[in-house]
Structure formats: structure tokens, C-alpha cells
MIGU-515353 format. One record per residue (C-alpha): x, y, z; residue number from 0; residue in one letter. Coordinates in steps of 0.2 Angstrom, whole numbers, always signed. Example, Ala and Ser with C-alpha at 12.3 -4.5 7.8 and 13.67 -1.06 7.14 Angstrom:
# residues 2
SITE    px    py    pz resi resn
SITE   +62   -22   +39    0    A
SITE   +68    -5   +36    1    S
# end
This chain:
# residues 104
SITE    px    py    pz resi resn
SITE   +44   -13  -188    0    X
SITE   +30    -5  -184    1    X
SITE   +21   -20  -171    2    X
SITE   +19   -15  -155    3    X
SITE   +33   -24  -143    4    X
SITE   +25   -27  -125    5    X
SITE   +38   -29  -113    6    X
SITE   +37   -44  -100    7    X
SITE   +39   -41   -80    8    X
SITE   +50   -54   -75    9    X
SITE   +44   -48   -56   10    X
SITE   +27   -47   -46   11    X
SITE   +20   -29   -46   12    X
SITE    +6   -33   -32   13    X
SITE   +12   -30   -14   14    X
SITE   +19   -45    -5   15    X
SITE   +19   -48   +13   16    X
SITE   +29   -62   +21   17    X
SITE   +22   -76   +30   18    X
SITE   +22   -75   +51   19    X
SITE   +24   -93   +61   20    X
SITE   +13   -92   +73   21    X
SITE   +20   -98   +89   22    X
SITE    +7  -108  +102   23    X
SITE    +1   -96  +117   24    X
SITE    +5  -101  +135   25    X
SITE    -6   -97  +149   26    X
SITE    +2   -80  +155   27    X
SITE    -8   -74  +175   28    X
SITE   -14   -57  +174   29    X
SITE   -10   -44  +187   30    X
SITE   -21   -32  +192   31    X
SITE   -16   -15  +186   32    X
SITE   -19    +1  +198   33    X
SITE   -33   +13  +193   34    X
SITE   -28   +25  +179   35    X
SITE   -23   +43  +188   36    X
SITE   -34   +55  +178   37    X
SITE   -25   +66  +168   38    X
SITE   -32   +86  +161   39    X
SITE   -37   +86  +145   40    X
SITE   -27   +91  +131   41    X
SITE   -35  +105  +119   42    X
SITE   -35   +97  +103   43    X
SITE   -32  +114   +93   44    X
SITE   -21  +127  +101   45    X
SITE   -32  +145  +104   46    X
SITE   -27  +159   +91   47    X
SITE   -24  +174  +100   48    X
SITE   -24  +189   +89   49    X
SITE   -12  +206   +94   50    X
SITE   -19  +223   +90   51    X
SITE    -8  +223   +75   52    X
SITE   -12  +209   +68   53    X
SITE   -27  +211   +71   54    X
SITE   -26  +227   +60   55    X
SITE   -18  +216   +48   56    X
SITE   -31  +205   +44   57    X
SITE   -44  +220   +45   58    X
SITE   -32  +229   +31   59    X
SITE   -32  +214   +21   60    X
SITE   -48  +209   +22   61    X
SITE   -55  +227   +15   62    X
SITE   -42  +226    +1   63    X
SITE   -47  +210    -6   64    X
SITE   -65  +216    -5   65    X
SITE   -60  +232   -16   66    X
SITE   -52  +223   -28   67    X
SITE   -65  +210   -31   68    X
SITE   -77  +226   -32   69    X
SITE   -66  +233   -45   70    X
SITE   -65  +219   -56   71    X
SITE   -84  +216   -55   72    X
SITE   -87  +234   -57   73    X
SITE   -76  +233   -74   74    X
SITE   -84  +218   -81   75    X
SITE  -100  +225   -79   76    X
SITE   -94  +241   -89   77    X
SITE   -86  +232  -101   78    X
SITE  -104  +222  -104   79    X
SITE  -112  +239  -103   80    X
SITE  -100  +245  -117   81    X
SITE  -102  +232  -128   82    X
SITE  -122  +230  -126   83    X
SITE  -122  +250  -131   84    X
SITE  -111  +249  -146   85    X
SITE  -119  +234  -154   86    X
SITE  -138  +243  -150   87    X
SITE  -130  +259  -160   88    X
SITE  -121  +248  -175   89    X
SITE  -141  +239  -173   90    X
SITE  -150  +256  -177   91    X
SITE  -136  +261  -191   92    X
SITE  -141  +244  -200   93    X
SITE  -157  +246  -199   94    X
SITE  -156  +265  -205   95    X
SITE  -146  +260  -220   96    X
SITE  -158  +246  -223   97    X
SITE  -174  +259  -222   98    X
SITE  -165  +270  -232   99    X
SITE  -161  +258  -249  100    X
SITE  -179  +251  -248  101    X
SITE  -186  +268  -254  102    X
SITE  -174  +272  -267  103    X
# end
């Protein structure tokens, strides 16, 4: 009940390519091919033209991301500054307390 059953592929998983005849070659005479007739060159990435609006747009986006990457950081380092201050104020309190029973 409990042993593993592994099941058996009745079928090859690899990748099987058929098998070509090979036919024998026969002398063929080559013709001389005219000259190639030069062609322009084809940019290989179309230029990006940018509108005034859009370029607004990505101006607009770009100094919102910015602030709200600044926010965050800003906040986080708050936060740290927080947290350092309260744990250096429950630090002197302890050690206050702790001054205080060794003289009693």
C-alpha cells in the first residue's frame, strides 16, 4: 500500500528526427549572376520623436516618481530616528531605576 508505484513510458521522451536519403548530386553549370544593385540602409531601430506633450508627460512622471521615492526614504528614516530616540529614553529610565535600587 504504501511502495512507491513508478509508472513505465511506453514511448520515447527525447526528440526524434527522421532519417533524409541523400540523393547523389549532379554536376549543375553555374550562371553568372549580375552585380547586386546597392540598396539604402535600413535603420535597425525606428527614431523616437517626442511631442511637447509628451514630452511634458515624461517630465511630469518623472518628478513624481522621484517625490515619492523621497517620501518613503524620508519616512523610513523617521521611523529609525523614532525608534533609536525611544529605546535611548527606555535606556536612561532602566538605568535610573537601576541606580536608584542599588542605594536603597
Amino acid at each position: 500500500m504504501l511502495q512507491p508505484k513508478i509508472p513505465t513510458n511506453p514511448m520515447p521522451t527525447g526528440v526524434t528526427v527522421p532519417l533524409r536519403v541523400v540523393e547523389p548530386t549532379t554536376d549543375v553549370q553555374h550562371v553568372p549572376a549580375s552585380p547586386p544593385v546597392p540598396v539604402a540602409p535600413v535603420p535597425s531601430r525606428p527614431t523616437v520623436q517626442l511631442t511637447p506633450g509628451a514630452l511634458l508627460a515624461v517630465i511630469g512622471g518623472g518628478t513624481a516618481v522621484v517625490l515619492v521615492v523621497g517620501a518613503v526614504l524620508v519616512s523610513m528614516l523617521l521611523a529609525v530616528a523614532i525608534t533609536a530616540a525611544s529605546v535611548a529614553v527606555c535606556a536612561l529610565v532602566v538605568r535610573a531605576l537601576l541606580n536608584n535600587q542599588k542605594g536603597h
